[in-house]
C-alpha positions in Angstrom: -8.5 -52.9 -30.3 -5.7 -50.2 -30.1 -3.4 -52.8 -28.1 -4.6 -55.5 -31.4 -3.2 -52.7 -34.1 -0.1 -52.3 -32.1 0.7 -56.1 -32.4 -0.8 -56.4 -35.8 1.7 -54.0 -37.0 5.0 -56.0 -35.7 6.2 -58.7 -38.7 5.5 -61.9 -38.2 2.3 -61.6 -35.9 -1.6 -61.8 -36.5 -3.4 -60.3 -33.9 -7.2 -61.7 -33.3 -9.5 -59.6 -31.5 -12.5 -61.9 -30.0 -15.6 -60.4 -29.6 -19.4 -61.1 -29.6 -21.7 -59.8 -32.0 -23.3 -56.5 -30.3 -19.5 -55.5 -29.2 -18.0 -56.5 -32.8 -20.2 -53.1 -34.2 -18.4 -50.7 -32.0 -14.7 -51.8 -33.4 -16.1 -52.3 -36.9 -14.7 -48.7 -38.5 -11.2 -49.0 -37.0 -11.1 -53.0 -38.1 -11.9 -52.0 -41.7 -9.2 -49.1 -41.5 -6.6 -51.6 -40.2 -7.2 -53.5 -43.6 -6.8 -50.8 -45.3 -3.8 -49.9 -43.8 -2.1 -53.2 -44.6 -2.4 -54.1 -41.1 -5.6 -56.0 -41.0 -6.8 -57.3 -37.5 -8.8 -60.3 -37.4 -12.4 -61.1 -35.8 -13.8 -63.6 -34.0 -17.1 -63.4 -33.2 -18.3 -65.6 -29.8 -22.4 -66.4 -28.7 -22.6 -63.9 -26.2 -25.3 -66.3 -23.6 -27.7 -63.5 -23.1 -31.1 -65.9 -23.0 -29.2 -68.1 -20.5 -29.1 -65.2 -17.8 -32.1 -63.8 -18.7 -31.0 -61.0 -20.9 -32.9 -59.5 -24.0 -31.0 -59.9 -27.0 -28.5 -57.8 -28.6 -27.4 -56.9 -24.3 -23.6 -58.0 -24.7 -22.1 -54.4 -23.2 -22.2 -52.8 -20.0 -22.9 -49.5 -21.4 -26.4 -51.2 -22.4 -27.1 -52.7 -19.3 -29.8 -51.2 -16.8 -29.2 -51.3 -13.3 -31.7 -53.4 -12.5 -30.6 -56.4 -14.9 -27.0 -56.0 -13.2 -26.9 -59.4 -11.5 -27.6 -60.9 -14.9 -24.9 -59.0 -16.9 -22.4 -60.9 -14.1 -24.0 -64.2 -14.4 -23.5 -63.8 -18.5 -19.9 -62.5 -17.5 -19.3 -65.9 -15.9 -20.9 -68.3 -18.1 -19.0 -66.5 -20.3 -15.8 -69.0 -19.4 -17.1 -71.8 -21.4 -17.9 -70.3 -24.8 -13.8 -68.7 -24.3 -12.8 -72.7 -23.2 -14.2 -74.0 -26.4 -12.6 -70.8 -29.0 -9.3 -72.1 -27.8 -9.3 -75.2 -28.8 -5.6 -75.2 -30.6 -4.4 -72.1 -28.3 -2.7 -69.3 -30.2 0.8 -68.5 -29.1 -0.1 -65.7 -26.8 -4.0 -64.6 -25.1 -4.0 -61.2 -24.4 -7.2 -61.2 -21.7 -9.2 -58.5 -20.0 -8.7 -59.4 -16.4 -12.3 -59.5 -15.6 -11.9 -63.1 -17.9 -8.7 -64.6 -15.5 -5.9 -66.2 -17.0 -6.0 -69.0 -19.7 -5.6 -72.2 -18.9 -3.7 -73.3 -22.0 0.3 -72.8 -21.7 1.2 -75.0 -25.2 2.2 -72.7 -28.0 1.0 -73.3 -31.8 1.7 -70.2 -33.6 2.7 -66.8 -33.3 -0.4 -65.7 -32.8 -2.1 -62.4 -30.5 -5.3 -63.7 -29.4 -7.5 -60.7 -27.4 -10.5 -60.8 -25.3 -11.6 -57.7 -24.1 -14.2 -57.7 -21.1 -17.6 -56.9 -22.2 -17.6 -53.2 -20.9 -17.1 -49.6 -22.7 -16.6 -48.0 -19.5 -16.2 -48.3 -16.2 -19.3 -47.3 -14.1 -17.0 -45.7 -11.3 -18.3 -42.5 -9.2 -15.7 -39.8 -9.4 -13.0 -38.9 -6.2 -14.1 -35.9 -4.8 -11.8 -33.5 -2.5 -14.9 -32.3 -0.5 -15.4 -34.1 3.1 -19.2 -34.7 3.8 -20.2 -35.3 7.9 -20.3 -39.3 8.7 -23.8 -40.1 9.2 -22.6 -41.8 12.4 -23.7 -40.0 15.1 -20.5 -38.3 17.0 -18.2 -39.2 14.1 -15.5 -36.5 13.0 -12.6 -38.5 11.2 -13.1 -38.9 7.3 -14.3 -43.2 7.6 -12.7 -44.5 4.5 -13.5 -47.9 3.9 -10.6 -50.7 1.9 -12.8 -53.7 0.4 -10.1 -55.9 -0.8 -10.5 -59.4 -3.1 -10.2 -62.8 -1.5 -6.6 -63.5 -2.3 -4.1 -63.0 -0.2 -2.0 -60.3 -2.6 -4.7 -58.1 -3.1 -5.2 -58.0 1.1 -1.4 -57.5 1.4 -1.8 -54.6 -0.6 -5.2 -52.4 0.4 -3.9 -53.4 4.5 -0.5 -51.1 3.6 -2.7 -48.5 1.8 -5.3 -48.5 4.5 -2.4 -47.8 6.7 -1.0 -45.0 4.9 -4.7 -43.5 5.3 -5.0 -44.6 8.9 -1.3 -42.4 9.5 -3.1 -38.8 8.5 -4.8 -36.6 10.6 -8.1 -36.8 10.4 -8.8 -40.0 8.9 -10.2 -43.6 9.8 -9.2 -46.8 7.4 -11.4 -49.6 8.2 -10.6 -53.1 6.2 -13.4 -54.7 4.4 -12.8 -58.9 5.4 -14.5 -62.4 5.4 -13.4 -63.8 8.6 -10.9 -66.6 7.2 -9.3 -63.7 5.5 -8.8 -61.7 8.1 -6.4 -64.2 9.7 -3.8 -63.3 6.9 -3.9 -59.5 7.9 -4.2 -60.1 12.2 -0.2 -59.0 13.1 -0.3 -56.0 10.9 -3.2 -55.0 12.1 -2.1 -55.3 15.7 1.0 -53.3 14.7 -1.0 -50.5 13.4 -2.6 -50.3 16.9 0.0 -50.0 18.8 2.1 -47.6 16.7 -1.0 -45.3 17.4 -2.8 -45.0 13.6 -5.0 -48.2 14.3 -6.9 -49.6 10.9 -10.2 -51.1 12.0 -11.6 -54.6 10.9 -15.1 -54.9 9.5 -16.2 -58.3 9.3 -19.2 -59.7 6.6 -19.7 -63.5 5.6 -18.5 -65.7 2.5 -21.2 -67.3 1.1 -19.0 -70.5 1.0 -22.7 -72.7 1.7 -24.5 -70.9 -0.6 -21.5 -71.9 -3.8 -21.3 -75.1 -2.5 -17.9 -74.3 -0.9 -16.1 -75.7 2.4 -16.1 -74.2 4.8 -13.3 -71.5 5.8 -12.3 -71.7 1.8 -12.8 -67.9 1.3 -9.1 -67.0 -0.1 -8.4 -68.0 -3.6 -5.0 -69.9 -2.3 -7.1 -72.1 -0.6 -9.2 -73.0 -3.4 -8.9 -76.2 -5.4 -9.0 -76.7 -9.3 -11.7 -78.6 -9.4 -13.8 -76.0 -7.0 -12.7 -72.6 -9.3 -16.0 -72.3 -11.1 -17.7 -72.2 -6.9 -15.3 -69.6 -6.4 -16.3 -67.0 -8.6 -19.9 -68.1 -8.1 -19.0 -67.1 -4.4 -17.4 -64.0 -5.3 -20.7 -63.0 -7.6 -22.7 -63.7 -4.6 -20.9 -61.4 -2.2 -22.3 -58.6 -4.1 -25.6 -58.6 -2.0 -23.0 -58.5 1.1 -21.1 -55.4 -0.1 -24.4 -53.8 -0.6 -26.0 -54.1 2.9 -22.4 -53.5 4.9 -22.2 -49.6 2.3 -25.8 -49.5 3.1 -25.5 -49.9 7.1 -22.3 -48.0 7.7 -22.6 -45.4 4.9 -18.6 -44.5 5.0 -17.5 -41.2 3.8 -15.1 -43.0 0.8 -14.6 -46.5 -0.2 -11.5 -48.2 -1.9 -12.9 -51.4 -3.8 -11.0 -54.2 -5.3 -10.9 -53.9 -9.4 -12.7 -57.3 -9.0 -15.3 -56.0 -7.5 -16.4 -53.6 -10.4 -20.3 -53.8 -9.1 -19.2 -51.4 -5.6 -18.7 -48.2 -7.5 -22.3 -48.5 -8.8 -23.3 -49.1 -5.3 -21.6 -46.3 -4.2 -22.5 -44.3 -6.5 -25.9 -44.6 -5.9 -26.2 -44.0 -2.6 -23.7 -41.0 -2.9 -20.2 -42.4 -1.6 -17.1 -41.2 -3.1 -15.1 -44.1 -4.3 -11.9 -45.7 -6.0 -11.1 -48.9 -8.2 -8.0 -50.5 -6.8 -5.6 -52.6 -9.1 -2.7 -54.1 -6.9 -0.7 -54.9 -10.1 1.8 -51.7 -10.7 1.0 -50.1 -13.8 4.9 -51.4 -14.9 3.5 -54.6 -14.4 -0.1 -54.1 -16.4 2.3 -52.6 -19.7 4.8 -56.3 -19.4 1.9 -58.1 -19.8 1.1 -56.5 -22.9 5.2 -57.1 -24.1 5.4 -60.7 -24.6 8.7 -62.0 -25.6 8.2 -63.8 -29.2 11.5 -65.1 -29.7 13.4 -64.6 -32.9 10.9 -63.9 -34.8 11.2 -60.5 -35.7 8.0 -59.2 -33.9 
């Protein structure tokens, strides 16, 4: 809503914030003060599909959400995609979206126009980084384990391989990467590099559930993903949650780096007491450009 009032205040642009209903009543004060102001940001209101996955009514917001109606909150996230498809019928000039919602889809431009849609969440549930080193429950272990769970695309394993890396080079510490076995392939000479310079990062394997989304299989990196098979993906990528679980569970590592896209490991860890941090690969340089569009001439 803050970026909306930025835009809103350029000439020449309406900015749209798109919401649905339950999430509409905790912008409402700062969208009547924008009116006032001359200003105004816009609302849309979207069906937020809370019967469809199971969810009592009025449950649009993270914040809102107990723990044990998680899985639903994600399977409302992605039905989500549709109701979003159908908003955007004419697309404005420019979709300003919350990354847990992808990219749009439509590239033609109608008018100069700041369309955003915000992820259903107030805050992130994320477990705070703590300086203090607790004993591995591993029996003989003395190195800090730090665990790197990376998302199935090939720049965000890049990425949490050259950070794990930088862990695996101080004293004291053991990076271990987080991989489906397909994926692994695209990390195998760095990691045999890391070995033989002496600071070795280890390889934890767990399965994709390509069967279980109706997947091929060995399709567990987003490059290798069709069009027509996107909606499987992210059904896949839901369903590894289950897998993160167990493989925290089972090796109970002192720290754990997750992938932003996989927002449900920081409740994990947090419950069963594990230090962890939200990775974004894209440079905070990077995140503010996105917000920058270039709107021509038109004095915005």
């Amino acid at each position: 809503m803050d970026l909306a009032s930025l835009f809103a205040t350029r000439r020449g642009v309406e900015a749209t914030i798109v919401l649905t209903p339950a999430n509409a009543a905790l912008i409402r004060p700062t969208l009547q003060r924008s009116t006032t102001s001359d200003h105004p940001v816009e609302l849309l209101l979207y069906p937020f599909p809370s019967e469809a996955a199971g969810l009592p009514s009025g449950v649009e917001n993270l914040a809102t959400v107990s723990s044990e109606d998680d899985s639903k909150f994600t399977q409302a996230v992605v039905s989500s995609r549709e109701a979003h498809d159908r908003l955007l019928p004419a697309p404005p000039a420019v979709v300003a979206t919350d990354f847990h919602f992808g990219g749009s889809r439509h590239r033609r431009a109608y008018r100069h126009t700041i369309y955003m849609l915000p992820g259903h969440r107030r805050i992130l549930r994320e477990s705070s980084w703590t300086s203090s080193v607790r004993p591995s429950k591993e029996e003989g272990a003395s190195k800090l384990r730090v665990f790197f769970i990376p998302f199935f695309a090939t720049g965000h394993i890049i990425p949490a391989m050259d950070l794990a890396s930088l862990f695996a080079a101080r004293h004291g510490v053991e990076a271990t990467i987080v991989l489906t076995p397909a994926n692994a392939a695209v990390i195998r000479p760095t990691l045999q590099r890391s070995t033989t310079s002496g600071h070795p990062v280890e390889l934890l394997l767990y399965p994709f559930p390509s069967e279980a989304a109706g997947l091929p299989s060995g399709v567990e990196n987003l490059a290798t993903v069709s069009s027509d098979d996107d909606s499987k993906f992210t059904q896949a990528v839901v369903s590894s949650r289950e897998a993160h679980d167990r493989l925290l569970r089972k090796h109970h590592p002192d720290a754990v780096v997750t992938d932003v896209h996989f927002w449900w490991i920081t409740g994990i860890a947090a419950d069963i007491g594990i230090p962890s941090i939200c990775f974004h690969v894209i440079g905070a340089r990077i995140l503010q450009s996105h917000h920058e569009p270039a709107l021509g001439d038109q004095g915005a």
